[in-house]
N, C-alpha and C positions, 0 to 999 in steps of 0.2 A: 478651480485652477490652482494650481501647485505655487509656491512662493519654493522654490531650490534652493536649498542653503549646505553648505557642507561644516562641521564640528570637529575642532583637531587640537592639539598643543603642541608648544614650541618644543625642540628638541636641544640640547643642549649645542650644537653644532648648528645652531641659528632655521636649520629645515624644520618644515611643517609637516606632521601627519595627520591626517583626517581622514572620515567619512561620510559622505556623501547622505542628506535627507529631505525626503522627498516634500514634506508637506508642512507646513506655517513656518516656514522659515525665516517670516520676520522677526526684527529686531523686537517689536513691541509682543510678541508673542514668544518665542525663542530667550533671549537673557533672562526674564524671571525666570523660566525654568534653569536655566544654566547656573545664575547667581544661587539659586537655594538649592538644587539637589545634587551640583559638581562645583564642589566647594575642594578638591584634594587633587594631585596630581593622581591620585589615583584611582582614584572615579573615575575622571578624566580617560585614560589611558582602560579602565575597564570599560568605557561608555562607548572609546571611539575603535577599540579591539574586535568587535563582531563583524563590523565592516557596514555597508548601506544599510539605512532603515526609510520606514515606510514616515513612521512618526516619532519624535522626540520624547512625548509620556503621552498616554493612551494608558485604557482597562480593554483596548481591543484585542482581538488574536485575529490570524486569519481562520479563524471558524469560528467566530464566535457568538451564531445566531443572531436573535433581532435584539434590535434597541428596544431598551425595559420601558415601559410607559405605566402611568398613574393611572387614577381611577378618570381625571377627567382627560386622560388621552395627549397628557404631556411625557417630554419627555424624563428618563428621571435620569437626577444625576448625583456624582458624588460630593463631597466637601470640597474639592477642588474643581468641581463642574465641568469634569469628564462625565462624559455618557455613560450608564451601566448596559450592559449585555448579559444574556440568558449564561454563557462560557464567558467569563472576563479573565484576564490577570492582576497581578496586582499593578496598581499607577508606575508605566516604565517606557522602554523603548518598543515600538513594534520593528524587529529587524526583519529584511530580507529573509537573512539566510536562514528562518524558518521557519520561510516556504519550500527551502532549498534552492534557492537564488541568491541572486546579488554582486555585487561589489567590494573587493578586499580593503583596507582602508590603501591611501595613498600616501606615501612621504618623499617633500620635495622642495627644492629649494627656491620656487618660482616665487617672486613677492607675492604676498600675502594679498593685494588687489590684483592679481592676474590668475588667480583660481579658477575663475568661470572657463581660463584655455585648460584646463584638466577636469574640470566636471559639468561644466553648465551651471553653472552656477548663480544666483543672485547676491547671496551672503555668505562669508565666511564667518567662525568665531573659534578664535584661537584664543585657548587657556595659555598661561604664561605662569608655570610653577614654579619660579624663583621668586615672586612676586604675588602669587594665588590672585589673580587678575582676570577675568574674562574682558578681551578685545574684540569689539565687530568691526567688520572691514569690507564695506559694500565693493561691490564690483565695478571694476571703469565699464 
């Protein structure tokens, strides 16, 4: 089952842009990745520019064969214990759009706990780059 969460920063004019992902969107899963690898407003702003994604960091693609296993039939992973695949990428986002789908990011001024009325959402996390801040902000 999906945990929805959506990924976005404040905009200077107090609105929020983000987009929409689909899969661990919890807090305890979700902020490490944010605190260590969108550390800039412009991560940030490149991270949430592609629009919806599937995962937050993955080595998956959508094609990208079977999960790699050991000799004794585990499975194998990397230093950060993502799964490898036979086709991987390098540790990032899996976005929609390509598969050639998805969702453009959204920007909006609805507070920041009434996100789920724009995406279904469970968590929000708004970077705050006057400040270099990641904020989570569960849903009422």
């Amino acid at each position: 089952m999906a945990t929805r969460s959506a990924i976005g920063y404040k905009l200077p004019n107090g609105n929020i842009r983000a987009s929409y992902c689909h899969w661990d969107g919890n807090p305890e899963h979700q902020l490490p990745i944010l605190t260590e690898h969108y550390t800039t407003a412009e991560a940030v702003v490149a991270l949430v520019a592609h629009g919806s994604m599937s995962q937050l960091r993955t080595r998956s693609t959508w094609d990208n064969g079977s999960v790699l296993r050991d000799a004794q039939g585990g499975f194998v992973r990397d230093a950060e214990g993502l799964l490898r695949y036979e086709t991987e990428q390098e540790p990032g986002p899996l976005y929609h759009c390509e598969r050639g789908d998805g969702m453009e990011p959204i920007t909006s001024n609805y507070p920041a706990n009434c996100w789920d009325e724009l995406m279904d959402i469970e968590h929000l996390y708004v970077f705050h780059p006057e400040h270099s801040y990641w904020e989570h902000v569960e849903q009422d």
